[in-house]
C-alpha positions as CSV (number, residue, x, y, z in Angstrom):
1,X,0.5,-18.6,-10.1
2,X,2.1,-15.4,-11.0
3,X,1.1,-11.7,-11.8
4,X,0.4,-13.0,-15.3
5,X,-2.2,-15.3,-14.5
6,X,-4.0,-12.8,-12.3
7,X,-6.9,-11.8,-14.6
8,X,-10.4,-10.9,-14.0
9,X,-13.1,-9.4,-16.1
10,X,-12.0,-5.6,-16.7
11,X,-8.4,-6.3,-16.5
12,X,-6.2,-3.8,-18.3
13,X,-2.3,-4.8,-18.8
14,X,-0.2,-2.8,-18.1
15,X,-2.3,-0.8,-15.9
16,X,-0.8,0.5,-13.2
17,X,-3.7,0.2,-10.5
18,X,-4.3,-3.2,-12.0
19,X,-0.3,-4.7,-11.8
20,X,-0.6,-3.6,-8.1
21,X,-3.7,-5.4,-7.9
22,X,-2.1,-8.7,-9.4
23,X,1.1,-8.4,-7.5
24,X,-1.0,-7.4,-4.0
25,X,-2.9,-11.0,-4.8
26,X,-0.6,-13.4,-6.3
27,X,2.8,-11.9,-3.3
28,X,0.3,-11.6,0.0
29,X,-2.9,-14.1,-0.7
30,X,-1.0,-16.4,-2.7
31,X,-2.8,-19.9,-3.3
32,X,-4.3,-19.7,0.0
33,X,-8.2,-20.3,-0.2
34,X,-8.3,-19.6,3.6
35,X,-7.0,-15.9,2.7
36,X,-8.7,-15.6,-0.4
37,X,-11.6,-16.0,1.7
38,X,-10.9,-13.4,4.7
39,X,-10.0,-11.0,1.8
40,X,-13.3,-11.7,0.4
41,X,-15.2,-11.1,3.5
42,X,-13.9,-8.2,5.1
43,X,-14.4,-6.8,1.8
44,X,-18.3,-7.4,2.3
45,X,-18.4,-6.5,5.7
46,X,-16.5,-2.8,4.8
47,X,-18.7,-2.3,1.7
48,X,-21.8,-3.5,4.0
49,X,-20.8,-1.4,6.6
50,X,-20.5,-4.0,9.2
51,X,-16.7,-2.4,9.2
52,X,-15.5,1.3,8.7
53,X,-12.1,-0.3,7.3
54,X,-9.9,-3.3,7.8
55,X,-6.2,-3.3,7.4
56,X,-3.8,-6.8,6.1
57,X,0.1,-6.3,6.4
58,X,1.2,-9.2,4.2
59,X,4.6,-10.4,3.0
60,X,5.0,-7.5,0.1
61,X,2.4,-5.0,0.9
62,X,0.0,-3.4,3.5
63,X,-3.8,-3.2,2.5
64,X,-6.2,-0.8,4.1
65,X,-9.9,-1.4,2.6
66,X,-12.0,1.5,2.9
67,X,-15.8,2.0,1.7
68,X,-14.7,3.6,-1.7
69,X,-11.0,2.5,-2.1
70,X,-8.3,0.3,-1.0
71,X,-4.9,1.6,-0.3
72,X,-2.3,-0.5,-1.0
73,X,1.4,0.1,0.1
74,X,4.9,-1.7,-0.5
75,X,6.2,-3.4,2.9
76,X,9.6,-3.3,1.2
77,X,10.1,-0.1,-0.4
78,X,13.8,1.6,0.6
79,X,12.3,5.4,-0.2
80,X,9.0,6.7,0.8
81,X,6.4,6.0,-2.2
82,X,3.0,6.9,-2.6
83,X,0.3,5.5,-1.9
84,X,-2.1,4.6,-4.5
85,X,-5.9,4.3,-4.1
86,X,-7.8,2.0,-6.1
87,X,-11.9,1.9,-6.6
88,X,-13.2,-0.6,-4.1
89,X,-15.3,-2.0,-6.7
90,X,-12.2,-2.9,-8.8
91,X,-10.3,-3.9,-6.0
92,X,-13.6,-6.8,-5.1
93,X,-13.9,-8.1,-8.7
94,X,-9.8,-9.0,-8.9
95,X,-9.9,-10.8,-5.1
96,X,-13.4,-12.0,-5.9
97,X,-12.0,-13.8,-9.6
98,X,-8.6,-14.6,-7.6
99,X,-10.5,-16.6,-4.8
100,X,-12.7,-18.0,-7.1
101,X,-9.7,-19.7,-9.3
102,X,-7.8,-20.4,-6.0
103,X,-11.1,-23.3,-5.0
104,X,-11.5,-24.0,-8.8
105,X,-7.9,-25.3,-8.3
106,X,-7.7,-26.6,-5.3
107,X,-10.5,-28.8,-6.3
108,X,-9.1,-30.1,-9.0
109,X,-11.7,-29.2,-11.5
């Protein structure tokens, strides 16, 4: 699976917010249903409220999931970048659609 195959209803190529979004899921959750699924929880639990935030350093990037937005941030990065902030609710729907193909898959259907 690559940043290519990372789509979800609402995805725009070539969208900035939305490459992050692919690379974030197809570099740091990979093909891993047990981190597809953590991702997919403490997403519920922030928008819930059960949590104020929750943060996942990865392999690539660092994620910070807030109420309205996650912030995600390049690990690697030689210069200071920014940071960008991307709607929550956008931020669900790709993990939700990424964990969702990861069991598809690893069911074999």
């Amino acid at each position: 699976m690559n940043q290519n195959n990372c789509n979800w209803p609402g995805r725009i190529p070539d969208d900035p917010a939305h490459d992050l979004i692919a690379a974030y899921l197809t570099l740091d959750i990979q093909k891993s249903p047990a981190w597809a699924d953590e991702l997919a929880q403490k997403i519920d639990e922030v928008q819930s409220g059960k949590l104020a935030s929750w943060e996942r350093t990865g392999n690539a990037y660092c994620l910070c999931v807030y109420p309205q937005h996650v912030e995600i941030e390049t690990n690697y990065a030689e210069e200071p970048v920014d940071i960008m902030r991307i709607p929550l609710t956008t931020f669900a729907e790709a993990a939700r659609a990424w964990q969702a193909m990861i069991h598809q898959r690893s069911s074999g259907d």
